[in-house]
VEXDREN-2710 file (C-alpha; in Angstrom, 1 decimal):
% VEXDREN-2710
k/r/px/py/pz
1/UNK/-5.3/38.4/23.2
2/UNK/-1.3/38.5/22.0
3/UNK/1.0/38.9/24.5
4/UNK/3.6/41.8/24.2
5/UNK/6.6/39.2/23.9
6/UNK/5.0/36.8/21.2
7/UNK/5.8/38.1/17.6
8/UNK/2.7/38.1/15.3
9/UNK/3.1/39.0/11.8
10/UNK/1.2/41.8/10.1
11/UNK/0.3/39.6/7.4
12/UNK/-0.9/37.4/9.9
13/UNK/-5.1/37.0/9.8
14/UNK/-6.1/36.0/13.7
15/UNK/-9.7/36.4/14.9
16/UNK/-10.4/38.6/18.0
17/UNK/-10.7/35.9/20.7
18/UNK/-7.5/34.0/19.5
19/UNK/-5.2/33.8/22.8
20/UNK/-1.0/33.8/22.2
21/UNK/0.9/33.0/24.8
22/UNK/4.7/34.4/25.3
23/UNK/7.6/33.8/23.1
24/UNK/5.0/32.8/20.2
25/UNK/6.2/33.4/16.8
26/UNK/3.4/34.0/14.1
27/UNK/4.5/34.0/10.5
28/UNK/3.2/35.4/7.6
29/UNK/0.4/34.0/5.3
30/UNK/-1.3/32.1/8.6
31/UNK/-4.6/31.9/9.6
32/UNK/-6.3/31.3/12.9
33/UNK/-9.9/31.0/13.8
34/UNK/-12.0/31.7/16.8
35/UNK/-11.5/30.4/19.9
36/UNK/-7.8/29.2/19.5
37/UNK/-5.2/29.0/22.4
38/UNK/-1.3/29.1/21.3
39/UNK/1.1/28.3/24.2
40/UNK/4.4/29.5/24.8
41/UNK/7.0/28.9/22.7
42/UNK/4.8/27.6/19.5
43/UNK/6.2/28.1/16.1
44/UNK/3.3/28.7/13.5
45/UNK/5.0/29.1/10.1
46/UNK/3.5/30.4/6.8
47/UNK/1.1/28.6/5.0
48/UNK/-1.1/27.5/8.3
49/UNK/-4.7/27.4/8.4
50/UNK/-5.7/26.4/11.7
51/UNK/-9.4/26.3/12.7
52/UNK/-11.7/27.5/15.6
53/UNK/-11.4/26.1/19.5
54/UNK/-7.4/24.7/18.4
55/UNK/-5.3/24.5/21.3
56/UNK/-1.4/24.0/20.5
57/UNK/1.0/23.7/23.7
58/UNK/4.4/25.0/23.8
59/UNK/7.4/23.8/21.5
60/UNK/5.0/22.8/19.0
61/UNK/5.9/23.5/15.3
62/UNK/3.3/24.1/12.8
63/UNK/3.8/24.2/8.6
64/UNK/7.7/24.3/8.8
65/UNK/9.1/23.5/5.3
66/UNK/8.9/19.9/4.1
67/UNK/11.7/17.3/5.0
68/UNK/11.5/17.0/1.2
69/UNK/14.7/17.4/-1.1
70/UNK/12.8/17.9/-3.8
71/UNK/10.2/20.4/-2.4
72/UNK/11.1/24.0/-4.6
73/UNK/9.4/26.7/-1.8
74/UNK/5.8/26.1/-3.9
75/UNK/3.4/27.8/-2.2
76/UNK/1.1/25.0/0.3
77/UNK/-0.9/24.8/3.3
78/UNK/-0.8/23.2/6.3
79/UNK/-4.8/22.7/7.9
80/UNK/-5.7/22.4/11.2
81/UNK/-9.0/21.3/11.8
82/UNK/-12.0/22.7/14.8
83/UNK/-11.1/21.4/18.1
84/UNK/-8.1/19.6/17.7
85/UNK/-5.6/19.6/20.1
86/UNK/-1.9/19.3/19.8
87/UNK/0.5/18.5/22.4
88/UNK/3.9/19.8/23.7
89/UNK/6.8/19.4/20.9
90/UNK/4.6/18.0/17.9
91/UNK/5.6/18.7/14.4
92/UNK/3.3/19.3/11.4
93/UNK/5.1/20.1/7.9
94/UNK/3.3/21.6/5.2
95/UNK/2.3/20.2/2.0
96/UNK/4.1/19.6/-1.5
97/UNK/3.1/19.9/-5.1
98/UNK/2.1/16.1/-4.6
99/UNK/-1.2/17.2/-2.6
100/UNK/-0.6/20.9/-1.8
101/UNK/-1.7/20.4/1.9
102/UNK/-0.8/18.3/4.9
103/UNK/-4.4/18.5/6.5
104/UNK/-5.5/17.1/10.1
105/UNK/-9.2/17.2/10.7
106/UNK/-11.7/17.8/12.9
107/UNK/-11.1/16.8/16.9
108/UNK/-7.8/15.0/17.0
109/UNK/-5.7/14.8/19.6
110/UNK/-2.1/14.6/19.0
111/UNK/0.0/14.0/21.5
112/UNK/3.4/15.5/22.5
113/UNK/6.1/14.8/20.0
114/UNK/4.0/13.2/17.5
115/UNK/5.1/13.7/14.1
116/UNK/3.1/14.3/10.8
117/UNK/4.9/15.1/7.5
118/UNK/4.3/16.7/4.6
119/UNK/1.2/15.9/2.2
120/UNK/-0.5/13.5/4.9
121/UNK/-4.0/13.5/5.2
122/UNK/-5.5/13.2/8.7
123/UNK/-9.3/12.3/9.0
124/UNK/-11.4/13.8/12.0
125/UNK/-11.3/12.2/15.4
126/UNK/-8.3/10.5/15.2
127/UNK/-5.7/9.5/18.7
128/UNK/-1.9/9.5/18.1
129/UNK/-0.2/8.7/21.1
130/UNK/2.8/9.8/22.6
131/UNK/5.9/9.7/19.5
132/UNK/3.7/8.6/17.2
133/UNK/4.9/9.3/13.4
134/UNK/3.6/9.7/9.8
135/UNK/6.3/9.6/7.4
136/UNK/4.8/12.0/3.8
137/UNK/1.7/11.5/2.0
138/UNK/0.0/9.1/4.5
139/UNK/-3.2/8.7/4.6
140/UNK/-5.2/8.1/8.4
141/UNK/-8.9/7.3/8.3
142/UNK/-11.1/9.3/10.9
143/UNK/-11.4/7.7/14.5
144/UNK/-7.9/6.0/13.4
145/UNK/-5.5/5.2/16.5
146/UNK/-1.9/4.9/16.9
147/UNK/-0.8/3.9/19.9
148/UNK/2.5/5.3/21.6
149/UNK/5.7/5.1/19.6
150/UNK/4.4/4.0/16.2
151/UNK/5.8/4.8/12.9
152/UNK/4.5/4.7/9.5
153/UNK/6.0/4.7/6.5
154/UNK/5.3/7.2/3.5
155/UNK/2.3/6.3/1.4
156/UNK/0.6/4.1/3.4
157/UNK/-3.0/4.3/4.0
158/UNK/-4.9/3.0/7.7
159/UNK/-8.7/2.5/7.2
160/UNK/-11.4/4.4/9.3
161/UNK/-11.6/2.9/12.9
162/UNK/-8.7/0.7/12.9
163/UNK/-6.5/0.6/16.1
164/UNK/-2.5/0.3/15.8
165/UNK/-0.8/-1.2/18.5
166/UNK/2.5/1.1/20.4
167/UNK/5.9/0.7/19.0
168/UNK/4.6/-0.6/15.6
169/UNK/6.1/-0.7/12.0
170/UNK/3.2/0.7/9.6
171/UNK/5.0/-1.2/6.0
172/UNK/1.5/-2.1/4.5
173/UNK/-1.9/-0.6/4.1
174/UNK/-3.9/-1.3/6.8
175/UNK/-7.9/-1.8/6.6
176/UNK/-10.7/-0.3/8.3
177/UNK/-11.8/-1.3/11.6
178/UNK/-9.6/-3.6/12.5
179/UNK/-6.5/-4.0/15.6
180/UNK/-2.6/-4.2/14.4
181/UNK/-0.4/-5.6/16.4
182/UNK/3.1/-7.8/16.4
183/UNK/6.3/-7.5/13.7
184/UNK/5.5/-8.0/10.8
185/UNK/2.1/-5.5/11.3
186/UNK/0.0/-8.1/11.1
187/UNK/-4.0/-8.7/11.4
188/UNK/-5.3/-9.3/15.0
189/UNK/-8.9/-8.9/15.0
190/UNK/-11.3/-6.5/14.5
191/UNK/-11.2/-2.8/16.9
192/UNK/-14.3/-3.9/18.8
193/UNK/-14.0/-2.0/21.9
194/UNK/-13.5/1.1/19.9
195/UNK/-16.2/0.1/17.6
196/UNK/-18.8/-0.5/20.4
197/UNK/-17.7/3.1/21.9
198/UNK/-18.3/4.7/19.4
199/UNK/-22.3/3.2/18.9
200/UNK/-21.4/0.0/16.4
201/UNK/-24.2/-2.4/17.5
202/UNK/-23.4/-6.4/18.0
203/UNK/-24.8/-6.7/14.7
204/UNK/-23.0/-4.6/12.8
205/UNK/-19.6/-5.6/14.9
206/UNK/-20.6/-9.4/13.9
207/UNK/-21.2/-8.3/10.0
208/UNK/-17.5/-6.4/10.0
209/UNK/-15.9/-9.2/12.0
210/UNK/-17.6/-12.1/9.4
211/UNK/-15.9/-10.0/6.7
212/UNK/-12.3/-10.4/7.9
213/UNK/-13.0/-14.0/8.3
214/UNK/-13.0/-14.3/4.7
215/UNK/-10.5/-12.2/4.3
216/UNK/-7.8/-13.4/6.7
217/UNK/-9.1/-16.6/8.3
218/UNK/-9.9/-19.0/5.0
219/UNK/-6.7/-19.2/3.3
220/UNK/-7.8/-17.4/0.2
221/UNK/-6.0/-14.8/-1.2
222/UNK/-6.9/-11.5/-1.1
223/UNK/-8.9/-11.3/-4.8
224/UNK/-10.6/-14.5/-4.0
225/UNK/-11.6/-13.2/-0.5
226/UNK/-12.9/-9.8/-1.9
227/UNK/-15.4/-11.9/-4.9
228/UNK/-16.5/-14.4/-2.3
229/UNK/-17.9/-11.1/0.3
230/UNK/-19.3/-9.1/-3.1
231/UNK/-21.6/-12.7/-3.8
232/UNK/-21.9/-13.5/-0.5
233/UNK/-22.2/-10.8/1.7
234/UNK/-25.1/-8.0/1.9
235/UNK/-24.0/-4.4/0.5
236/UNK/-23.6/-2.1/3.5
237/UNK/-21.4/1.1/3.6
238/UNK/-19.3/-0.8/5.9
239/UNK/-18.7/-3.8/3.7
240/UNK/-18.2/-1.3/0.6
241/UNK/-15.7/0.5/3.0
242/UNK/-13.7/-2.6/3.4
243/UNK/-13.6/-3.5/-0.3
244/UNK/-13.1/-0.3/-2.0
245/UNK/-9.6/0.0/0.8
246/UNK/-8.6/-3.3/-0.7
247/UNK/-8.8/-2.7/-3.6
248/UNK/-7.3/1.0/-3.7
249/UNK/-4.2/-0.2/-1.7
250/UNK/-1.3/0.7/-3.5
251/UNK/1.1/-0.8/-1.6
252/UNK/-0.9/-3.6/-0.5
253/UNK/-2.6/-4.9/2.8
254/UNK/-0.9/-6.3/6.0
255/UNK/-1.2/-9.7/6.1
256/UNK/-3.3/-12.1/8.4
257/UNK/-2.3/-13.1/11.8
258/UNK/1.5/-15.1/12.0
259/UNK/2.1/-17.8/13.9
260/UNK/5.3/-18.6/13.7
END
């Protein structure tokens, strides 16, 4: 149902049951799937592909041009995925020739001025709070969580599960399933309480918690931690997932808890 005072595009492919609120604007080359509820005052520019049950509330701003000097008008997306909701004034910039997309998945929920840049990637299920930020070609985990007022800088990666603490500085990579807190980011257990929420049994939480032990708790470093859990520790997908992070980090891992 478009409202006679939003502006929707001819070139503009929305499903029947799409609802636009007043003073929408609708670019060209967008797409928007069943069940999706625009608020006043949204901004959806070309190159969106926003999926089924979206809602978007007003001032939002969806696939505006990278912040990127060097980005030449190439053609990219901008992908919202099914039942993710985004909050009053957040911004989502489209993609690059680095990754030709900035995608969020499935069942986020972003809140209101949260921003994401250009080429990040955005697994399903993931919580950014109030003014969160992804600065470009970040990489966020599914069931990731950034508290209020973080900020991360561009081309860091945060592992599946792990919880970031509000107002913090995202320098390094930071693992899966584990809480980030204090400046420098640094390693402050494991996400238990979201683990446990989300059907982790004690067993499993022990197994993942034994890990970072090795990792952050025995003084090795971090190539002697990862060929002490391969020999000593049982293959699991969550052990693999912890190792294969490590060792993909390109800008390396935030260090263990500081104490000084």
């Amino acid at each position: 149902m478009n409202q006679p005072l939003a502006y929707v595009h001819p070139g503009a492919k929305i499903a029947k049951n799409v609802v636009i609120e007043p003073f929408t604007t609708i670019h060209n080359n967008v797409v928007i799937g069943e069940g999706t509820w625009i608020g006043s005052n949204v901004t959806i520019m070309e190159g969106a592909r926003i999926g089924k049950n979206v809602s978007i509330f007003p001032g939002a701003v969806i696939s505006a041009v990278p912040q990127d000097k060097k980005f030449d008008d190439e053609e990219t997306t901008t992908e919202i995925g099914d039942g993710t909701t985004i909050r009053e004034c957040v911004t989502i910039n489209r993609g690059t020739v680095d990754r030709g997309t900035t995608r969020v998945g499935k069942n986020c929920w972003i809140m209101a001025y949260c921003h994401i840049a250009h080429d990040c990637i955005v697994g399903d299920n993931c919580v950014f709070s109030n003014n969160s930020t992804l600065a470009g070609h970040t990489t966020v985990g599914e069931f990731a969580v950034l508290a209020g007022m973080s900020a991360v800088q561009q081309f860091c990666s945060i592992g599946k599960h792990a919880f970031i603490t509000g107002g913090s500085l995202v320098r390094k990579d930071v693992p899966p399933y584990v809480k980030a807190a204090r400046e420098p980011l640094s390693y402050v257990g494991i996400n238990s309480v979201g683990l446990r929420r989300r059907g982790f049994d004690t067993e499993k939480i022990r197994e993942v918690q034994n890990i970072y032990r090795i990792l952050y708790q025995k003084n090795y470093n971090n190539s002697q931690a990862v060929s002490i859990i391969e020999a000593e520790m049982e293959a699991t997908p969550e052990r693999d997932e912890i190792l294969q992070f490590i060792k993909n980090s390109q800008r390396g891992i935030m260090k263990g808890y500081f104490t000084n």
